[in-house]
C-alpha positions as CSV (number, residue, x, y, z in Angstrom):
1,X,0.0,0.0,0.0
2,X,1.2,3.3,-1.2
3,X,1.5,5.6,2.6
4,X,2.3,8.6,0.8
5,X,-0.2,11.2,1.1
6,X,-0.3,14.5,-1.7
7,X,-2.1,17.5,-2.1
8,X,-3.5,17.9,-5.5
9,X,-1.8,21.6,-6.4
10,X,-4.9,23.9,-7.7
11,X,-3.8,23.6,-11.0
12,X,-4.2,20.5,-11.6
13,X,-7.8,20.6,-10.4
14,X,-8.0,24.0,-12.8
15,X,-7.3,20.9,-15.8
16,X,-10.1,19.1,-14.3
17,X,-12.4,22.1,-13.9
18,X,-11.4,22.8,-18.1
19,X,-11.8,19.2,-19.0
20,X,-15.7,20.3,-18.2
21,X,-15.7,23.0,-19.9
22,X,-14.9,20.9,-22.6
23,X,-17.3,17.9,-21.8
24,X,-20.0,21.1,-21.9
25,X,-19.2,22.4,-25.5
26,X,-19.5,18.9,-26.7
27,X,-22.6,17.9,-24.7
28,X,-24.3,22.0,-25.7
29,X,-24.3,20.5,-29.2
30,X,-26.7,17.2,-28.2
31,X,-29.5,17.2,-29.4
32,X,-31.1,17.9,-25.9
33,X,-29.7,18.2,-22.6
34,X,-28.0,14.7,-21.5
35,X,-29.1,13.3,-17.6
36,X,-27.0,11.4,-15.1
37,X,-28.4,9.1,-12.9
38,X,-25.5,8.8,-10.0
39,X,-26.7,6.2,-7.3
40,X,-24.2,5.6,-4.3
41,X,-24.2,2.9,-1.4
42,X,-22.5,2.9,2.3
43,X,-21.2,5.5,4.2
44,X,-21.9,9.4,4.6
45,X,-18.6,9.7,3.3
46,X,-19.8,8.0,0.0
47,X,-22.4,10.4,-0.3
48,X,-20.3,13.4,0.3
49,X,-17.8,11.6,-2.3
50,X,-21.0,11.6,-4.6
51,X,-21.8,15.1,-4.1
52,X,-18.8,16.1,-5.8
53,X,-19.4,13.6,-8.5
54,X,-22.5,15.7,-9.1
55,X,-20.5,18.8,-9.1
56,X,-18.2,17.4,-11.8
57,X,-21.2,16.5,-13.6
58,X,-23.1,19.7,-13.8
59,X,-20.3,21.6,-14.8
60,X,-19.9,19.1,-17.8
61,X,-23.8,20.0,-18.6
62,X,-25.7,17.2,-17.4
63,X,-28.9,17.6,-15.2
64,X,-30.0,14.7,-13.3
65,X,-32.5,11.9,-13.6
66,X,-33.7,8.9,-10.9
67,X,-34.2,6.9,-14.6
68,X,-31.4,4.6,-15.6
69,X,-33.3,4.4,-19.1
70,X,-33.1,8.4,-19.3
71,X,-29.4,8.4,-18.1
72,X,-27.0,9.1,-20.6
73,X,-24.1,8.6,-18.1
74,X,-24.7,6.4,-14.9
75,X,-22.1,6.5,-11.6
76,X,-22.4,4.2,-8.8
77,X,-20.9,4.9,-6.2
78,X,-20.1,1.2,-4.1
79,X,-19.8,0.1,-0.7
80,X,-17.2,-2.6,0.4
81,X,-17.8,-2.5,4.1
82,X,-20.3,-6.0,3.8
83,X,-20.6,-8.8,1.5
84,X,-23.8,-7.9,0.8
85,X,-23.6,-4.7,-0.2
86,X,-20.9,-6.2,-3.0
87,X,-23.7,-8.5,-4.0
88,X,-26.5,-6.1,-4.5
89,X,-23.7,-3.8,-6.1
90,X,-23.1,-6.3,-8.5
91,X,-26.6,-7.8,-9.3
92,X,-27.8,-4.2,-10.4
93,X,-24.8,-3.5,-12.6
94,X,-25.3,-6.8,-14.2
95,X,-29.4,-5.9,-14.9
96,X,-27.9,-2.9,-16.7
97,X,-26.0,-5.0,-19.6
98,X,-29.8,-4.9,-20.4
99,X,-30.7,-1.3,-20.2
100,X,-27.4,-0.5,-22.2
101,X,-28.4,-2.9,-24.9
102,X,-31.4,-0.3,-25.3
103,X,-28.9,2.6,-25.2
104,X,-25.7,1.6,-26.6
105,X,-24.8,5.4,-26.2
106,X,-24.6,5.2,-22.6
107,X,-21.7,5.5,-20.5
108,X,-21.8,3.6,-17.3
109,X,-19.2,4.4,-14.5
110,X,-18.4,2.1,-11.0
111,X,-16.5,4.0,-8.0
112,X,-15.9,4.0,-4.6
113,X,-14.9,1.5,-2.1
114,X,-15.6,-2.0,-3.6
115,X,-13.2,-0.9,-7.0
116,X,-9.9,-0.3,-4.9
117,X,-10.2,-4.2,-4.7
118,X,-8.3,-5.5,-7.1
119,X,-10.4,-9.4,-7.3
120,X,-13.3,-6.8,-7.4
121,X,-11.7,-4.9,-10.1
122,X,-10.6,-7.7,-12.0
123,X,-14.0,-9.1,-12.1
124,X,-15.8,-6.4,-13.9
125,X,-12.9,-6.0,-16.5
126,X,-13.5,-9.8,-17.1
127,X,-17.4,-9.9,-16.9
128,X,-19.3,-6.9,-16.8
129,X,-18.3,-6.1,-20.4
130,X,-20.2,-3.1,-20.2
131,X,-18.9,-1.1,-17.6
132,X,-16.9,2.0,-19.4
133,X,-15.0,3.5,-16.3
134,X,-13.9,2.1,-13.0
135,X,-12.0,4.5,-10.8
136,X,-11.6,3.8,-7.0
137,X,-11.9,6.8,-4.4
138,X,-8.3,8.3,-4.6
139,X,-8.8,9.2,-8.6
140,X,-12.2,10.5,-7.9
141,X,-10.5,14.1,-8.4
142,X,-10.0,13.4,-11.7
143,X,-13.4,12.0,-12.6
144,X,-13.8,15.0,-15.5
145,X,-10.8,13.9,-17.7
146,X,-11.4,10.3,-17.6
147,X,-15.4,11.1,-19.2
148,X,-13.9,13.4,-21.5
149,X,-11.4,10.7,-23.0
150,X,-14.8,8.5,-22.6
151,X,-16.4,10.7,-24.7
152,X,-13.9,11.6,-27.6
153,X,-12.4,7.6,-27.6
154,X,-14.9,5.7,-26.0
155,X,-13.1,2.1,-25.0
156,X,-12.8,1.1,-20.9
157,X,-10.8,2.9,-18.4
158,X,-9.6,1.6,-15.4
159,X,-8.5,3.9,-12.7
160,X,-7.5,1.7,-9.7
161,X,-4.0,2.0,-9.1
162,X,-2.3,2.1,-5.4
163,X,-2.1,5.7,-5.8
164,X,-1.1,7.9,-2.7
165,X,-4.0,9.1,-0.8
166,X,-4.6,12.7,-2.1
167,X,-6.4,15.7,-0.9
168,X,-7.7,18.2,-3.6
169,X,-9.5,21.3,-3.1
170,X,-12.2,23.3,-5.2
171,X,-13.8,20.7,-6.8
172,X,-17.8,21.7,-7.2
173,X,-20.6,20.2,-5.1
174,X,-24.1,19.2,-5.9
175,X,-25.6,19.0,-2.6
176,X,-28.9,16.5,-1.7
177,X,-30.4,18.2,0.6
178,X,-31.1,21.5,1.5
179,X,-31.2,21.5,5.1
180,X,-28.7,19.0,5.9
181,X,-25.0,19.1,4.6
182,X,-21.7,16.8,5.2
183,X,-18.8,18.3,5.4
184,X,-15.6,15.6,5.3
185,X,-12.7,17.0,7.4
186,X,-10.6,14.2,7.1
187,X,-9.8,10.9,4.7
188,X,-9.1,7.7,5.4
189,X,-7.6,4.9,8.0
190,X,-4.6,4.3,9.9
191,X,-6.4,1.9,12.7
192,X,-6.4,-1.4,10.7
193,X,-9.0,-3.0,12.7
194,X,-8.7,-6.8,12.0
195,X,-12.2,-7.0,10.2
196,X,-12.2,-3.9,8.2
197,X,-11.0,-3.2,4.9
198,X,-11.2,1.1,4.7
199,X,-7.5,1.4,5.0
200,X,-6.4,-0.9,2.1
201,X,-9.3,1.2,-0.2
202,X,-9.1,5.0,0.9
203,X,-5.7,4.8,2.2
204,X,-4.4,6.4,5.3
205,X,-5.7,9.5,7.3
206,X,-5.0,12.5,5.9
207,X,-6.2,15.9,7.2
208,X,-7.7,18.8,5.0
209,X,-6.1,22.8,6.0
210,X,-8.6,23.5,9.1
211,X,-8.9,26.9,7.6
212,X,-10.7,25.0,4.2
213,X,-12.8,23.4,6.4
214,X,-14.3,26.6,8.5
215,X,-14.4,28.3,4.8
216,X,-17.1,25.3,4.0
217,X,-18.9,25.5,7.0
218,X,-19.3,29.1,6.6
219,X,-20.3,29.2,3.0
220,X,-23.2,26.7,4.1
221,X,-24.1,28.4,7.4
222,X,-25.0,31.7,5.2
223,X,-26.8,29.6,2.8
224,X,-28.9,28.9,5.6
225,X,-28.0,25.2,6.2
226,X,-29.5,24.0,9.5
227,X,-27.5,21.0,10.3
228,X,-23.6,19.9,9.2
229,X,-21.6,17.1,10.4
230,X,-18.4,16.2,10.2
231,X,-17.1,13.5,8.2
232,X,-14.0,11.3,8.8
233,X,-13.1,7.7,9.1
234,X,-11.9,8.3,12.7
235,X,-12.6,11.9,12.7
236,X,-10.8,12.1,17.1
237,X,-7.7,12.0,14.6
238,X,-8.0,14.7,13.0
239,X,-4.9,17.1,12.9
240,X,-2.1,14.3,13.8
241,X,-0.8,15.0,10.1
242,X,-0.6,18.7,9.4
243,X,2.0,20.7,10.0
244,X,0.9,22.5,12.6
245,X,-1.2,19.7,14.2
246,X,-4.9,20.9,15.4
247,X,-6.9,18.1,17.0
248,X,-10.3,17.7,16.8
249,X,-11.7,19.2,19.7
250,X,-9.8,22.1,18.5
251,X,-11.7,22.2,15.4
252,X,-14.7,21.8,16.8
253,X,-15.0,24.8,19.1
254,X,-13.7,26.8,16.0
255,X,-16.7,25.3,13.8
256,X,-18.8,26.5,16.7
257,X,-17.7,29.6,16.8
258,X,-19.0,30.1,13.1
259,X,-22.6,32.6,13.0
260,X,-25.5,30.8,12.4
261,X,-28.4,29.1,13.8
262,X,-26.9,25.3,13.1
263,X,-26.3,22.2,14.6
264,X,-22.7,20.7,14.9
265,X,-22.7,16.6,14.3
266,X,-19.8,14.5,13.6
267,X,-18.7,11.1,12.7
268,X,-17.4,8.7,13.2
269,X,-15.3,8.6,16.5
270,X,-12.8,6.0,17.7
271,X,-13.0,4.6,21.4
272,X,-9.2,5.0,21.8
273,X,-8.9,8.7,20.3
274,X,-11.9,10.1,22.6
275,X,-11.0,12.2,24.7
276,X,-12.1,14.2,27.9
277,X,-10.8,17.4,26.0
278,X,-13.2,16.0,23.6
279,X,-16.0,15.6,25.8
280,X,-15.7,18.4,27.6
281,X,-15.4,20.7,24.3
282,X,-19.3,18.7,23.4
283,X,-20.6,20.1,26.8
284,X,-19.2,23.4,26.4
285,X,-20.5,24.7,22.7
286,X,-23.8,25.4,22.2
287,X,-23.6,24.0,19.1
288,X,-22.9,20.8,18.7
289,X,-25.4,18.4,19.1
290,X,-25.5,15.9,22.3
291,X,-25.0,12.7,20.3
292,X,-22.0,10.3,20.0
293,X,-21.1,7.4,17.8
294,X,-19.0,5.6,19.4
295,X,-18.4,2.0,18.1
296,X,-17.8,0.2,20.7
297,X,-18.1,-3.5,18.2
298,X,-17.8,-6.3,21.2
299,X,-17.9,-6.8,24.9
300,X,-15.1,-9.5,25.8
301,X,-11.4,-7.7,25.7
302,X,-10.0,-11.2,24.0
303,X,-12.3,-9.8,20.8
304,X,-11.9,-6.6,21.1
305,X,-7.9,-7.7,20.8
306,X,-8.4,-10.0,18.0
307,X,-10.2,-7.3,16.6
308,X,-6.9,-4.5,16.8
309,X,-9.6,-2.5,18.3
310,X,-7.3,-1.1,20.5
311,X,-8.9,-0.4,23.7
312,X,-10.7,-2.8,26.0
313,X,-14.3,-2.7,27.9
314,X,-13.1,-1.3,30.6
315,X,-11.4,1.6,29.3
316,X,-14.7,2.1,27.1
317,X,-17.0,2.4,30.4
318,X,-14.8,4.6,31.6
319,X,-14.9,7.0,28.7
320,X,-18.9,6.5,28.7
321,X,-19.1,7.4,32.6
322,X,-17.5,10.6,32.3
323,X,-19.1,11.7,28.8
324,X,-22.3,11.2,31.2
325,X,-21.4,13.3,33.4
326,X,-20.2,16.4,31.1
327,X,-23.5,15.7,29.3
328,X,-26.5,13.7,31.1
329,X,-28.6,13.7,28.4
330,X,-26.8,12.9,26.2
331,X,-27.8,10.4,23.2
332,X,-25.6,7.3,22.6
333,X,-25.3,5.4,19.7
334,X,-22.8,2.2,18.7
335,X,-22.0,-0.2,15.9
336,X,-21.7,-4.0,16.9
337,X,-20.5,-7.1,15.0
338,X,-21.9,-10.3,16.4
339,X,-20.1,-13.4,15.1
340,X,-16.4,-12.6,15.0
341,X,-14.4,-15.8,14.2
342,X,-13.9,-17.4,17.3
343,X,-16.4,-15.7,19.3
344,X,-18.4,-18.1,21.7
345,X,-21.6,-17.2,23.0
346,X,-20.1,-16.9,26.5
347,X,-17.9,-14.2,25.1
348,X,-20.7,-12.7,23.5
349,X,-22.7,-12.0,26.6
350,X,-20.4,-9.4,27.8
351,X,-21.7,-7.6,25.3
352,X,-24.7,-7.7,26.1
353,X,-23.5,-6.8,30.0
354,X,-22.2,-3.4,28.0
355,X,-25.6,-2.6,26.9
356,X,-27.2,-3.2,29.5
357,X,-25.0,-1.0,31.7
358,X,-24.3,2.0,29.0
359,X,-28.2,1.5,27.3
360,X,-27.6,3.0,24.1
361,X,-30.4,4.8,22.0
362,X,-29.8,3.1,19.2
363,X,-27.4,0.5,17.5
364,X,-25.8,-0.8,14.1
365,X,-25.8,-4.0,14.3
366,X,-24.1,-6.8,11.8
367,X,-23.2,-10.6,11.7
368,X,-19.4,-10.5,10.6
369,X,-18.7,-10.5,7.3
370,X,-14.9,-11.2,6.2
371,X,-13.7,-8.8,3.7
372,X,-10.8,-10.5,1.3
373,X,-7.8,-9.0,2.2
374,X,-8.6,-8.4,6.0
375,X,-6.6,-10.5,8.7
376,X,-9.7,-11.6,10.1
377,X,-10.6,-13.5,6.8
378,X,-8.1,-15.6,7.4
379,X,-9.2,-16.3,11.1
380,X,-10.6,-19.9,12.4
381,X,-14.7,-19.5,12.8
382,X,-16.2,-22.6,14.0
383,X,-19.5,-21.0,14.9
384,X,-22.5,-22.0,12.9
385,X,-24.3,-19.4,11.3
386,X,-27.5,-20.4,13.4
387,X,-26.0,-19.8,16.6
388,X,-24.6,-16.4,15.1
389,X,-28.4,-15.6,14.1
390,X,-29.9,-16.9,17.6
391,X,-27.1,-14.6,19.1
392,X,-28.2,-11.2,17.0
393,X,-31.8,-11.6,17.6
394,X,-30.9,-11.9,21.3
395,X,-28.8,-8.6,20.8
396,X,-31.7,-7.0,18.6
397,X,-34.2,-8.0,21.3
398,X,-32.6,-6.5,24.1
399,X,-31.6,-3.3,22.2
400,X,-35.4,-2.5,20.7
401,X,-36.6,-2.6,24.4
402,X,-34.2,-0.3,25.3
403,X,-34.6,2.1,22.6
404,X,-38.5,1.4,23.1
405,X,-38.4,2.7,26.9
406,X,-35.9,5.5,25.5
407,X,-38.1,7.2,23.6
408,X,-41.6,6.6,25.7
409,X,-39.5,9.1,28.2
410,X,-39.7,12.0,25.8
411,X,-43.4,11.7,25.5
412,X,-45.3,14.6,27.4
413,X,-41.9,16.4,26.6
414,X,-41.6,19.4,24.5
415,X,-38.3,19.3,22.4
416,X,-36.8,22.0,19.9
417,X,-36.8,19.8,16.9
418,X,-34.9,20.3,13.2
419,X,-38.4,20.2,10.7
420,X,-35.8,18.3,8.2
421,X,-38.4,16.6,5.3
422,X,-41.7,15.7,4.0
423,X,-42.9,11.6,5.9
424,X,-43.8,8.7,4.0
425,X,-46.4,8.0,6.7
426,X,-50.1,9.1,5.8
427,X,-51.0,9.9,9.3
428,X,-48.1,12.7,10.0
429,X,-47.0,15.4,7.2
430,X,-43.2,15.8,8.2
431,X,-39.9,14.2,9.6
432,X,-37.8,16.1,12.2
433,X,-34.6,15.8,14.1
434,X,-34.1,16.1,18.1
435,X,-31.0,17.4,18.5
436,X,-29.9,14.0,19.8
437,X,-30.7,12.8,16.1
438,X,-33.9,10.7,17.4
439,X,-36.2,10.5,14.6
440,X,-40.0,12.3,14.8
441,X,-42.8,12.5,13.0
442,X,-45.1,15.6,13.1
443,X,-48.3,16.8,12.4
444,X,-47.7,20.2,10.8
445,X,-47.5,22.5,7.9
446,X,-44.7,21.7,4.7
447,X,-43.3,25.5,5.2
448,X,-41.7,24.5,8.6
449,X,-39.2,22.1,6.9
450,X,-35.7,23.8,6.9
451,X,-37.2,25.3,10.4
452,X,-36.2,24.4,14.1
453,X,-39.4,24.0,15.9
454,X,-40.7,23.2,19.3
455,X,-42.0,19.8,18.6
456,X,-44.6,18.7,21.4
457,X,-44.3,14.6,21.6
458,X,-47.4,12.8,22.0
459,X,-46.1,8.8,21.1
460,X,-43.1,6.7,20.4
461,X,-42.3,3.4,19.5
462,X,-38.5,1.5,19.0
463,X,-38.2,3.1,16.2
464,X,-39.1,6.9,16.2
465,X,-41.1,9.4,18.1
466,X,-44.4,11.2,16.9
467,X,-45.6,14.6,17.8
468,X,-47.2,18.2,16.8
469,X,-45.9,21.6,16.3
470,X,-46.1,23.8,19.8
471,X,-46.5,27.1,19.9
472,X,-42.8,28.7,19.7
C-alpha cells in the first residue's frame, strides 16, 4: 500500500475544472440536454464523495435523472464495508447489460470503495463487459478527464492504481439536501482493525487545511443550512498530520464559533482517540449536538484484541461514565459485530453486559462478514451461522426494548426539533430531528421544513417518536 499522502496543487484541479468546460461544448451541441443518474451505497462519506461527483457532472452540462433508461451517463458509487452490499452492487450493474443494450450510447461508470479491490476490479474488466470507467476513491478528483477521454475515444478505463492518498480542493458540489450538509474533514484509515478493509481502499488518514474546512462551513451556514456534520473515518484523529497539528476538539470549538443558527454533528469517532478534551469541548459549545457514535463492536477484551480495536471494555465504560457526566442527556449510539471468528456465545454476553449497563439509544448491528484482504478472513470460525443468528436476535431484542423505553420518556416532553423533510407516513405530514438525532414525525405544515421548531411529543415506539408543532 502506497502511505504517501499529496495535495493535488490547484492547478491541476483548474485541468479538471477545463476538462468540463470541454465535456460542456460537446454535450451543448446534443440534441437535448443529456441526464446522469448517479446512485451511491455505504457511508456518509460515499455520499459526500457523490456530491462532488455531481458537481463534476453539472459543470460538464448534465442535469440529473432517478431513470437509468433516461441516463446518458450512470455513476455508482459502491460500498465494500459488507458482502452484501458487494452482491446487490453487482446484481444491479449486471441488470444494466440490459438497459445498455437499449442505449448503446450510454456511459456507465463504478466508483468507490468496492473498485480499490483488485479481485473486485478484476471481475468487472472480465465480466461486466459493459462497464466503461472504474476509478476507486483516490482518482475520484480526476473523474472530468477520464469522461472526457470516454467521450472523444470511447473504449474502458480503469483507474485503480495504489495511488497515494490525495487531498484536492475546489472541486464543485451538488448538494442533496437543503437542510442537511456533510462536510468531510478528514480521509481515510490508519487503525487497521482486524475486520475492516477502509484502510487498504481509501488509504491512510489525511487531514484537510482546518482553515478549508471553517471556509465550507461558513459558506453553508449563510446559505442557511441548518445541520452539518463532520465527516472522517476516525474523525478524534483529525490534525495528527498537518504541520501545525490541530486536534479535533480544536476544530470543533472553531466550527462552533462560526454565526449561524446550526447544529454541529460528527462522525465517526474511535474509542481510543476520545478524549475528555473531547468531551468536555461537546458540553461546552452550544452548538454541537449531544449525540456520539461511538463504536464500541464487542464486549469480551480477548475480541476486542483479536479485533486490533485497541482499547478494551473497561477503558470504554470509563470513557462513557464521564461523557455522562459532562452531558447527562446525552444520546448514545454504537456499531456491533456479532459473530467474530472465534467468538463463543459466552464471550458474546459481555456484550450484552455493556448494553445493559451504558443503554444506548440506538445500534448498528451486523453478523461479521470477512472482507478479502482483511486478517480476520483468514481467522478460524467454528461457529454455525445459526447460533450467530440466535445470538443477534438476542442482541436485537434486548436493544429494541431499550430504545422502546428510550423514547416513551420523551413523551409529554416538548423538544426544539430540526423540521428536516416531507414523511412517507399518511397519518403525519413531516420528519424532524431532536437534536440528539432521534427520529420524529409531526403533524404540521410543509413551510416549517428547513425550520427548528418546538415539537410537542405525543407517542413513540423503537423506532421513532411522533408529535405536533407547539407554539414557539
Amino acid at each position: 500500500m502506497n502511505r504517501q499522502t499529496t495535495t493535488i496543487p490547484p492547478a491541476d484541479v483548474e485541468r479538471q475544472l477545463a476538462c468540463c468546460r470541454e465535456v460542456a461544448q460537446l454535450t451543448s451541441q446534443w440534441p437535448q440536454q443529456p441526464l446522469a443518474f448517479v446512485d451511491t451505497y455505504g457511508c456518509q462519506q460515499n455520499e459526500a464523495d457523490s456530491e462532488r461527483i455531481r458537481g463534476y457532472l453539472r459543470e460538464m452540462g448534465f442535469g440529473f435523472t432517478d431513470d437509468e433508461e433516461q441516463a446518458r451517463i450512470i455513476v455508482i458509487n459502491t460500498c465494500a464495508i459488507r458482502e452484501h452490499a458487494e452482491q446487490r452492487v453487482l446484481g444491479n450493474v449486471g441488470a444494466l447489460v440490459h438497459v445498455k443494450r437499449r442505449h448503446p450510447e450510454q456511459l456507465i461508470c463504478l466508483c468507490g470503495c468496492m473498485m480499490q479491490e483488485p479481485h473486485v476490479a478484476q471481475k468487472i474488466r472480465q465480466s461486466y463487459r459493459h462497464v466503461d470507467l472504474v476509478f476507486g476513491p483516490h482518482a475520484l478528483w480526476k473523474f472530468p478527464e477520464m469522461v472526457r477521454d470516454l467521450l472523444q475515444q470511447r473504449g474502458r478505463i480503469f483507474s485503480v492504481a495504489d495511488e497515494a492518498g490525495s487531498i484536492a480542493e475546489g472541486i464543485p458540489v451538488v448538494r442533496q439536501d437543503k437542510v442537511k450538509a456533510w462536510v468531510s474533514i478528514m480521509y481515510g484509515c490508519n487503525n487497521f482493525c482486524s475486520y475492516c478493509i477502509v484502510p487498504y481502499v481509501r488509504g491512510r488518514e489525511r487531514s484537510r487545511k482546518p482553515e478549508d474546512i471553517l471556509a465550507e462551513v461558513r459558506q453553508l451556514a449563510e446559505e442557511g443550512y441548518k445541520d452539518i456534520t463532520l465527516l472522517g473515518q476516525n474523525v478524534n484523529s483529525y490534525g495528527k498530520d498537518l504541520p501545525e497539528p490541530m486536534d479535533f476538539a480544536d476544530l470543533l470549538r472553531a466550527v462552533n464559533a462560526i454565526p449561524g443558527d446550526f447544529l454541529i454533528r460528527f462522525m465517526t469517532s474511535h474509542p481510543k482517540d476520545a478524549t475528555h478534551k473531547l468531551f468536555e469541548t461537546m458540553a461546552q459549545c452550544e452548538k454541537v449536538a449531544p449525540v456520539l457514535h461511538l463504536p464500541f463492536q464487542a464486549g469480551n477484551d480477548r475480541i476486542l484484541k483479536a479485533m486490533n480495536r485497541r482499547h478494551t471494555r473497561q477503558e470504554y465504560l470509563a470513557k462513557i461514565r464521564d461523557l455522562k457526566a459532562l452531558i447527562p442527556d446525552i444520546v448514545l449510539t454504537s456499531d456491533i459485530i456479532v459473530g467474530f471468528p472465534g467468538e463463543t456465545t459466552e464471550e458474546f454476553e459481555d456484550t450484552l453486559k455493556v448494553l445493559e449497563e451504558v443503554r444506548f439509544d440506538a445500534l448498528f448491528t451486523f453478523i461479521f462478514s470477512p472482507r478479502v484482504g482483511t486478517p480476520a478472513a483468514q481467522m478460524e470460525d467454528s461457529m454455525p451461522r445459526e447460533e450467530k443468528l440466535k445470538n443477534f436476535n438476542r442482541l436485537v431484542e434486548l436493544q429494541d426494548s431499550i430504545s422502546e423505553e428510550k423514547h416513551a420518556a420523551y413523551v409529554g416532553k416538548t423538544v426544539r426539533c430540526l423540521i428536516d423533510g416531507v414523511s412517507d407516513d399518511a397519518r403525519y405530514d413531516l420528519t424532524a430531528r431532536t437534536p440528539g438525532n432521534r427520529l420524529v414525525r409531526v403533524v404540521g405544515p410543509s413551510q416549517a421544513v428547513g425550520q427548528f421548531r418546538l415539537v410537542k411529543i405525543t407517542d413513540s415506539n423503537k423506532w421513532s417518536l411522533y408529535g405536533e408543532l407547539a407554539e414557539d
